[in-house]
C-alpha positions as CSV (number, residue, x, y, z in Angstrom):
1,X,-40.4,-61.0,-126.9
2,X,-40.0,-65.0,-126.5
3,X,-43.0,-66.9,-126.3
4,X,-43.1,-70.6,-125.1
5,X,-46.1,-72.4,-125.6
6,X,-47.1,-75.6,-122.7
7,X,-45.2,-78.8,-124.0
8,X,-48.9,-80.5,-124.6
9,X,-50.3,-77.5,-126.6
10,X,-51.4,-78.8,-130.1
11,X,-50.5,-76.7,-132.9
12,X,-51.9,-78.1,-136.4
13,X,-53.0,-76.4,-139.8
14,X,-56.9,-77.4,-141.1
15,X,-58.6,-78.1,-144.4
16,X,-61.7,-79.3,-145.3
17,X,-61.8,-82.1,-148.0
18,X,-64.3,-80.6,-150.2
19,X,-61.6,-77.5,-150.7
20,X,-59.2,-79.3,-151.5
21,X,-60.4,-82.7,-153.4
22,X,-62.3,-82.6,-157.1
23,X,-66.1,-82.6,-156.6
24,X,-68.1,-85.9,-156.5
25,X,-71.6,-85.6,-156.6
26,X,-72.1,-82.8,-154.1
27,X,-74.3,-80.2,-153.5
28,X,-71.2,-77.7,-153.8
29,X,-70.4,-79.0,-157.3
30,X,-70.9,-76.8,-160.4
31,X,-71.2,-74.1,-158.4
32,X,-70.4,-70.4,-159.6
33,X,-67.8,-68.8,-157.8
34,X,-67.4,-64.9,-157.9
35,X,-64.1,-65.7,-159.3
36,X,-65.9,-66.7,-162.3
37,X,-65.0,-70.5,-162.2
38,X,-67.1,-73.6,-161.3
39,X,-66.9,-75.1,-157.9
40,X,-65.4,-78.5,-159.4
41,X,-61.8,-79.3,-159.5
42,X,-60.0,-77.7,-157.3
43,X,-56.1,-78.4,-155.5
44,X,-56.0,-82.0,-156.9
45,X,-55.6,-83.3,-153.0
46,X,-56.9,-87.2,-153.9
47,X,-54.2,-87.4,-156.6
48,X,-51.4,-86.2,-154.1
49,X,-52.2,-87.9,-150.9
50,X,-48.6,-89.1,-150.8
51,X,-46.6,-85.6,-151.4
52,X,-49.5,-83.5,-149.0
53,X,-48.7,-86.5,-145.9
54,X,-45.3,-84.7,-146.2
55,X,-46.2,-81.3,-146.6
56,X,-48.5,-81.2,-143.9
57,X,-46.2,-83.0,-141.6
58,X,-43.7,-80.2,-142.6
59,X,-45.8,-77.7,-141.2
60,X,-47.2,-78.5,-138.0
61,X,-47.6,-82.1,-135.7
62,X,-51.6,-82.2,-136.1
63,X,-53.8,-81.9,-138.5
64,X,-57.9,-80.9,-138.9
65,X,-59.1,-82.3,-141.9
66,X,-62.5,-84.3,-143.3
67,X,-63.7,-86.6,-145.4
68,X,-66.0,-85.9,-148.9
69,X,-68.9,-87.5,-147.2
70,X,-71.0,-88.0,-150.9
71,X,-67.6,-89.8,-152.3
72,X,-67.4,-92.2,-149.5
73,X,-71.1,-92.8,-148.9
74,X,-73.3,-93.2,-152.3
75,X,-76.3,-94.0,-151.3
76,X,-78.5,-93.5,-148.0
77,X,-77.3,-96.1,-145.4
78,X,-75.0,-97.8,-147.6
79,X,-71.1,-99.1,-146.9
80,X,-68.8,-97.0,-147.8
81,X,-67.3,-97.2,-151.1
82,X,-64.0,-99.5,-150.7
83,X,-61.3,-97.8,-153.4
84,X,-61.7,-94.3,-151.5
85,X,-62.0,-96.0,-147.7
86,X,-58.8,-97.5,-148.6
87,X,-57.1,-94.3,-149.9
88,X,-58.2,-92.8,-146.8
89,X,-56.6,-95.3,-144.6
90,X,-53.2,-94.4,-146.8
91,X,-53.5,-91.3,-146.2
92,X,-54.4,-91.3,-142.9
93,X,-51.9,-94.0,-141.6
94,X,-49.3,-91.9,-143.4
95,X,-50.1,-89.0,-141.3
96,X,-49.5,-91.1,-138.4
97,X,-46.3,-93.2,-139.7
98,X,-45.0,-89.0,-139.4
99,X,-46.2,-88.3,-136.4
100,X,-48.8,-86.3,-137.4
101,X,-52.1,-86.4,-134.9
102,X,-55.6,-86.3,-136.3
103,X,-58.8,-83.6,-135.2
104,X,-61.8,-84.7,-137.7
105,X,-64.4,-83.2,-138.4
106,X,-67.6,-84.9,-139.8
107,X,-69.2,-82.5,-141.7
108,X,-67.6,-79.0,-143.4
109,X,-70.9,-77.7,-145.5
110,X,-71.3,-80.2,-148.2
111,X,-73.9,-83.0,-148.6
112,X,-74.1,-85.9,-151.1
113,X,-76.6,-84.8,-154.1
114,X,-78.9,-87.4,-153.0
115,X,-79.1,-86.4,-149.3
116,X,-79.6,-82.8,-150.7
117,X,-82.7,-83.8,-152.7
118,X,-84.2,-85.7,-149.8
119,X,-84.3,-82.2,-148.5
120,X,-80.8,-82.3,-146.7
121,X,-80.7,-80.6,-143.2
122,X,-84.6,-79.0,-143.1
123,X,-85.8,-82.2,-142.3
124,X,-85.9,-84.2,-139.2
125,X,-86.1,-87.3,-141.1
126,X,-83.0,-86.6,-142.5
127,X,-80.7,-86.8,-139.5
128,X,-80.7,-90.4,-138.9
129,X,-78.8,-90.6,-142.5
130,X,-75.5,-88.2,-141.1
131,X,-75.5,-90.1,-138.3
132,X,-75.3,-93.2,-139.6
133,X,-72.6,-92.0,-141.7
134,X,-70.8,-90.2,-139.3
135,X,-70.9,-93.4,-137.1
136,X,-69.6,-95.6,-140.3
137,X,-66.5,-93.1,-140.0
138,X,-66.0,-93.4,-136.5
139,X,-66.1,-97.3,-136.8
140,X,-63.8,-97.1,-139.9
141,X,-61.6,-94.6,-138.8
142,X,-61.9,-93.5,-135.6
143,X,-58.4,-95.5,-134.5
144,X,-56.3,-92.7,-136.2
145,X,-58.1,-89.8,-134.7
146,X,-57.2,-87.7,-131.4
147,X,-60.0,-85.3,-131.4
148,X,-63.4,-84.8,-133.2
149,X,-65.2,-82.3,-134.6
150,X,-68.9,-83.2,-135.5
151,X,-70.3,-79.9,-137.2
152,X,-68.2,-76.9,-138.7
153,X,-69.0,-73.7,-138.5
154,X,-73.2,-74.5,-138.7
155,X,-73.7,-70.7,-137.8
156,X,-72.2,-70.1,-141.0
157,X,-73.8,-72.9,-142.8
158,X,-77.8,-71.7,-142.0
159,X,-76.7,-68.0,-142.1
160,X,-75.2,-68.8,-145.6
161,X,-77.8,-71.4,-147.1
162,X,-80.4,-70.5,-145.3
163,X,-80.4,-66.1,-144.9
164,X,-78.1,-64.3,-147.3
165,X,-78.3,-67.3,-149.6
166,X,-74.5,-66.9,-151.0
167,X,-74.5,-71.0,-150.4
168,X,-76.2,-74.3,-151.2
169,X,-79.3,-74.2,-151.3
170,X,-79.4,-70.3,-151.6
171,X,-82.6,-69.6,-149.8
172,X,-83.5,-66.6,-147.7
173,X,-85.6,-67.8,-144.9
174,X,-84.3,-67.5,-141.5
175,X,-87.3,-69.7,-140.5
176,X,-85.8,-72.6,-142.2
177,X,-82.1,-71.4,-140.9
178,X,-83.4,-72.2,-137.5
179,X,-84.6,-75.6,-138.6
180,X,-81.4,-76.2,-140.0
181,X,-79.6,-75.2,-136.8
182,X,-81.9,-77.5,-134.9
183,X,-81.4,-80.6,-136.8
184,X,-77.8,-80.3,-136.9
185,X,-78.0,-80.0,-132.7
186,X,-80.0,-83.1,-132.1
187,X,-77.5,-85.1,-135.0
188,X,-75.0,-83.6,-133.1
189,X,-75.7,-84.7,-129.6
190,X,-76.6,-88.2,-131.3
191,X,-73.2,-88.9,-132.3
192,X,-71.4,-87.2,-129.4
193,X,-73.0,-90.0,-127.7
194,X,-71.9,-92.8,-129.9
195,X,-68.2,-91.7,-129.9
196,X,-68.3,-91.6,-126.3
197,X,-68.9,-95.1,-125.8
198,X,-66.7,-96.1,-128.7
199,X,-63.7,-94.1,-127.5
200,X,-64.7,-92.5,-124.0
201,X,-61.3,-91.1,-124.6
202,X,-61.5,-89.2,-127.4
203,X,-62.6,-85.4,-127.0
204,X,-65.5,-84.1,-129.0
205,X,-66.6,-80.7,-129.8
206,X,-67.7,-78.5,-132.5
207,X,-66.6,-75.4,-134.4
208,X,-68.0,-71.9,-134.2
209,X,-67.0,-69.3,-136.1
210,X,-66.7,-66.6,-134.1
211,X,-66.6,-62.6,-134.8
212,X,-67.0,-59.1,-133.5
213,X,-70.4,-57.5,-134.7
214,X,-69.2,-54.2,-134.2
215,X,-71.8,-50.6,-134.6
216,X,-70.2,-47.8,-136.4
217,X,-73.1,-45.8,-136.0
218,X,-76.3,-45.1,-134.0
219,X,-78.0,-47.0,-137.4
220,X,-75.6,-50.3,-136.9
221,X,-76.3,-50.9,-133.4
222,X,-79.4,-52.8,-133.8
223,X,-78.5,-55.4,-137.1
224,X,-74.8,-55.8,-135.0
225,X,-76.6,-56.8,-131.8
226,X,-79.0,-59.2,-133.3
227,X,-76.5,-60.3,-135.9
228,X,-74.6,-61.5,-132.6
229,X,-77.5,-63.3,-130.6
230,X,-78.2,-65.5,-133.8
231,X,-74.4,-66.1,-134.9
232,X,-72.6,-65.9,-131.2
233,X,-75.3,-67.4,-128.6
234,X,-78.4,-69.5,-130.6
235,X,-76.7,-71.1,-132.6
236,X,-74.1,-72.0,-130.3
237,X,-76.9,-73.0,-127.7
238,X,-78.2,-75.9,-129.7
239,X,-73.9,-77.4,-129.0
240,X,-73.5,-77.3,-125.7
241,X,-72.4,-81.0,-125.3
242,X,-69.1,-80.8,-125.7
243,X,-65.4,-81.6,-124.0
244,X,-64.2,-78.4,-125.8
245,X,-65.6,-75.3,-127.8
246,X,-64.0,-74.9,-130.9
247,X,-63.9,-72.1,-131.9
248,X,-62.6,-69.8,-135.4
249,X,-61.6,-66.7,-135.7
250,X,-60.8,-64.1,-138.9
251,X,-61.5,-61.0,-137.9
252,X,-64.2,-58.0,-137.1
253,X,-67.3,-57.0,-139.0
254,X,-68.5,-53.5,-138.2
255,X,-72.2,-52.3,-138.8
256,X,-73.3,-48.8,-140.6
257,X,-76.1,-50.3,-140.7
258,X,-75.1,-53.0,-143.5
259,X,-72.0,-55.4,-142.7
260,X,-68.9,-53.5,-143.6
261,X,-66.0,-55.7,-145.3
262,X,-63.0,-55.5,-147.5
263,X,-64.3,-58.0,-150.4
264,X,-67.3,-56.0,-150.7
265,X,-67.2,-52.3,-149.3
266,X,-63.1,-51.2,-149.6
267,X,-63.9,-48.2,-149.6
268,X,-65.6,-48.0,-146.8
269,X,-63.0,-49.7,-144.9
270,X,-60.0,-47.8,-146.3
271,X,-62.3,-44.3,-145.3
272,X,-62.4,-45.7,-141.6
273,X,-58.6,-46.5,-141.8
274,X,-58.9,-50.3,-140.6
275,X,-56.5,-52.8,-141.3
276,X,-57.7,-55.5,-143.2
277,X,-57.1,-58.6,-145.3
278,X,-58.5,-59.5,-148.7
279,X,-61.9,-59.9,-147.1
280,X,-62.3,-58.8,-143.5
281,X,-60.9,-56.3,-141.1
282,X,-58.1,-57.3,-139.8
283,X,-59.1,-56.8,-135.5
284,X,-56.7,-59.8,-134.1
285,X,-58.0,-58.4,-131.0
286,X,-61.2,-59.8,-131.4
287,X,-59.6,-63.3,-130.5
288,X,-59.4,-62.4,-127.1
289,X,-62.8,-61.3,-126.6
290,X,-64.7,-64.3,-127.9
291,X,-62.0,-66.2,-126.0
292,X,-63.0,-64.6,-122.9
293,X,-66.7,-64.6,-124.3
294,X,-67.1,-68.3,-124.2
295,X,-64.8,-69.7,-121.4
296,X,-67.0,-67.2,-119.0
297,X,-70.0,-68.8,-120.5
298,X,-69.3,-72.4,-120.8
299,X,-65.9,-73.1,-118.5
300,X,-64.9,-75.8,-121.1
301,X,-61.3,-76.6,-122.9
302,X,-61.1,-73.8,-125.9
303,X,-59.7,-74.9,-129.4
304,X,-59.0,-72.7,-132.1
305,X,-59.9,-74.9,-134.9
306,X,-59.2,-72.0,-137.5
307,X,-57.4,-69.2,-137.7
308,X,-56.2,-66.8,-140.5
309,X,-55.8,-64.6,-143.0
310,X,-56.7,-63.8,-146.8
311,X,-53.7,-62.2,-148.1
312,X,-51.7,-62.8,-151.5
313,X,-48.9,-61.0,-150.1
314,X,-47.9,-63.0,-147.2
315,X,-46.8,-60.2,-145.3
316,X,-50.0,-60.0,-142.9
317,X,-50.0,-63.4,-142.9
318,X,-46.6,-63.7,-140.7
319,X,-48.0,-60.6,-138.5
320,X,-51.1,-62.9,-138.3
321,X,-49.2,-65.7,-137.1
322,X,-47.3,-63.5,-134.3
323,X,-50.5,-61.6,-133.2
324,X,-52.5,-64.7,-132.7
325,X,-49.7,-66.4,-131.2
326,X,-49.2,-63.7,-128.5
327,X,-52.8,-63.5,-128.3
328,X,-53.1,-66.9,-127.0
329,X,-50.2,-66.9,-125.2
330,X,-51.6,-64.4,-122.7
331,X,-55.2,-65.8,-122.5
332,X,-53.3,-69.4,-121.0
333,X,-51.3,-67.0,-118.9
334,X,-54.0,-66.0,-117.8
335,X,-55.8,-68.7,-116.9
336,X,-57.9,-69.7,-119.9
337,X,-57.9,-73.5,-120.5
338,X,-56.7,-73.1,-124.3
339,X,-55.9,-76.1,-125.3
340,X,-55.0,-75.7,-129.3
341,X,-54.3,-73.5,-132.2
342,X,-54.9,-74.8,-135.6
343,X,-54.0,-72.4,-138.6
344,X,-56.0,-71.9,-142.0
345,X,-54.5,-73.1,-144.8
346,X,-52.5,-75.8,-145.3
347,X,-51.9,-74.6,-148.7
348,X,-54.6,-72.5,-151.0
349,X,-58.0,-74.2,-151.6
350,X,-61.5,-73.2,-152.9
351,X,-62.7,-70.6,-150.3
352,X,-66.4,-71.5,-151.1
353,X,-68.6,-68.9,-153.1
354,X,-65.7,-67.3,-153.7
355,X,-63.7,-69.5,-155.3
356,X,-59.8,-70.0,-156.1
357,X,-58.9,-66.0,-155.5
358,X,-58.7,-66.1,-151.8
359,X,-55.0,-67.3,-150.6
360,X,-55.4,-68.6,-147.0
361,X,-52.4,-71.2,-147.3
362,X,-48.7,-71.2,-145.8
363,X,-48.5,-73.2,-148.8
364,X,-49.0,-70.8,-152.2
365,X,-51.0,-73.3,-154.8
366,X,-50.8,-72.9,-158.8
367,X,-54.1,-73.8,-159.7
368,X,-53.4,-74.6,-163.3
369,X,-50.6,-76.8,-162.5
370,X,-51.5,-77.2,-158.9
371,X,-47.7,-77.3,-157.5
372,X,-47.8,-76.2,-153.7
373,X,-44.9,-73.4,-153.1
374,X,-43.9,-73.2,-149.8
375,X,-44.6,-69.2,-148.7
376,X,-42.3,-68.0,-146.0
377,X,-45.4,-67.8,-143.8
378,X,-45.0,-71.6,-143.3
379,X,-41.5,-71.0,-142.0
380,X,-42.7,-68.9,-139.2
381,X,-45.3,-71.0,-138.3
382,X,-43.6,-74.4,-138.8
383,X,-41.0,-73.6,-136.2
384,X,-43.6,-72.3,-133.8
385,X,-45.9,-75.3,-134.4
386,X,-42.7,-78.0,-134.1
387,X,-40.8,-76.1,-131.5
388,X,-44.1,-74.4,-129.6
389,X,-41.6,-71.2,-128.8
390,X,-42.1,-67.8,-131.1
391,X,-40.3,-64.7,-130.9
392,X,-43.0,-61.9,-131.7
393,X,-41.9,-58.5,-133.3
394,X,-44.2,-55.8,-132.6
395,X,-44.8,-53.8,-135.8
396,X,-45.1,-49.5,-134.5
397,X,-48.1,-50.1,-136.6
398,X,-50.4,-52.8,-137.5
399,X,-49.8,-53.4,-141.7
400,X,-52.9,-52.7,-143.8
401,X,-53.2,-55.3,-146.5
């Protein structure tokens, strides 16, 4: 089957800079990671700007990327730091000198240590601080950028930091998760404002991770359900001024009546006979739903601002790429307004709490020596992403990982 994709369909690969950069004073820094490493240095990105402009231009024609927000800003309200605003520009105006368009995003989980210790995102007093940063970027930057993303993934972020407490600041109070969620809206619709009347033309939206809360039992149905109103409709309410919903997707997490996934409950998934990845079921599907989910509620420009898989192997990774691929395909042939697809990883980074034992990337990464080995996933997806035209094979049976 031959797909072709519209000729202004954006295809791009994502990262976030704190994945991908050495730590500098953030809250993420030092960090344990399961994989029984500190959260510190991790794929050597600042010292390769140069030879990762070429890789990532390799692999798609746009790219979703940040900026470490405590490296650039030091202090509350102060200019940026000049050595890494000019290594920025480099970089960026690299990207561009290949052709390479640019969706940032303003804030992927970490804080500067000194915003966390002012109390970070619990406090309402804290939001003028983001924003003026996130209005320094825009000023500074905001010429090489196409689209914007303000927050990532912020029902991840409270549910995280705020309820199971796996990140910064590990707490467990959903009270102060809906504070969180809050704050982040208002900063939100504060500088959606400001980059309308800098660059009316620019769109601006925000990233939702999306899943299927799914009940495998009579026992899962109520922690799925309300797992779903606070990850899939409040937390999304407090976002709704947007010119497109971004949205991720990885994959479905079922209910029995404790979350069922691969990194923690194999067994459990292997008994039910799921595929899966290195950390979720593997339910491609599930795209399509909270496609349809959220273009019936909001009628706005969808972009898929991540997209993957976990898998050391590779091989589900180039099914991943054909599934999703076909997935999106129909939902624009059928009359969805999808506007982009934007893979995850570049090349292997920190994923987080987890740490360096997660492989996300087209691009394999040693993280001793830190070469970047191009995996024959990037192939695949480098000739859909440059050419926008895929020919899917169907596998009888979907691969378990």
């Amino acid at each position: 089957m031959r797909l072709t994709f519209p000729d202004n369909f954006i295809f791009g690969t994502s990262t976030s800079a704190a994945q991908i950069e050495t730590a500098f004073d953030h809250d993420w820094q030092g960090v344990p990671t399961r994989s029984g490493v500190a959260f510190d240095r991790t794929t050597d990105h600042e010292k390769k700007f140069k030879e990762d402009a070429a890789l990532i231009a390799s692999v798609a024609p746009s790219y979703r990327m940040s900026f470490m927000w405590s490296k650039l800003q030091r202090l509350p309200y102060a200019q940026f730091d000049s050595q890494s605003t000019l290594e920025y520009h480099h970089f960026l105006q690299d990207l561009l000198s290949k052709g390479v368009s640019i969706m940032m995003v303003l804030h992927h989980f970490t804080n500067p240590l000194w915003f966390a210790k002012l109390g970070g995102w619990e406090k309402s007093e804290n939001i003028p601080m983001w924003v003026d940063f996130a209005k320094k970027v825009v000023d500074e930057f905001g010429h090489y950028v196409s689209y914007w993303n303000t927050f990532n993934e912020p029902n991840v972020y409270a549910s995280f930091g705020w309820i199971t407490g796996f990140f910064p600041p590990f707490k467990t109070n959903p009270f102060l998760a809906g504070k969180v969620v809050k704050n982040m809206g208002l900063a939100h619709n504060q500088v959606y404002d400001y980059i309308k009347s800098v660059h009316p033309a620019h769109p601006v939206g925000i990233s939702h991770n999306t899943t299927v809360f799914s009940a495998e039992n009579v026992l899962g149905w109520f922690p799925a359900r309300l797992s779903d109103w606070w990850f899939m409709d409040y937390v999304p309410g407090h976002f709704e001024k947007v010119d497109f919903f971004g949205m991720s997707y990885y994959g479905r997490i079922p209910h029995d009546p404790w979350p069922i996934t691969y990194l923690e409950n194999p067994d459990k998934i292997k008994a039910l006979g799921r595929p899966h990845d290195d950390i979720w079921e593997y339910h491609p599907e599930g795209m399509r739903a909270c496609i349809n989910r959220y273009w019936l509620k909001y009628k706005k420009p969808i972009i898929i601002t991540e997209s993957g898989v976990s898998d050391e192997t590779d091989l589900l990774r180039i099914q991943a790429i054909q599934d999703y691929a076909y997935i999106v395909h129909q939902a624009i042939q059928d009359g969805i307004d999808i506007r982009g697809y934007y893979f995850w990883s570049t090349w292997d980074n920190y994923e987080w709490h987890l740490g360096p034992s997660m492989r996300f990337g087209l691009y394999a990464c040693d993280f001793t020596t830190m070469k970047r080995m191009r995996r024959p996933s990037a192939e695949l997806y480098a000739s859909l992403a440059h050419t926008k035209k895929i020919t899917i094979v169907k596998p009888k049976k979907q691969p378990l990982a």
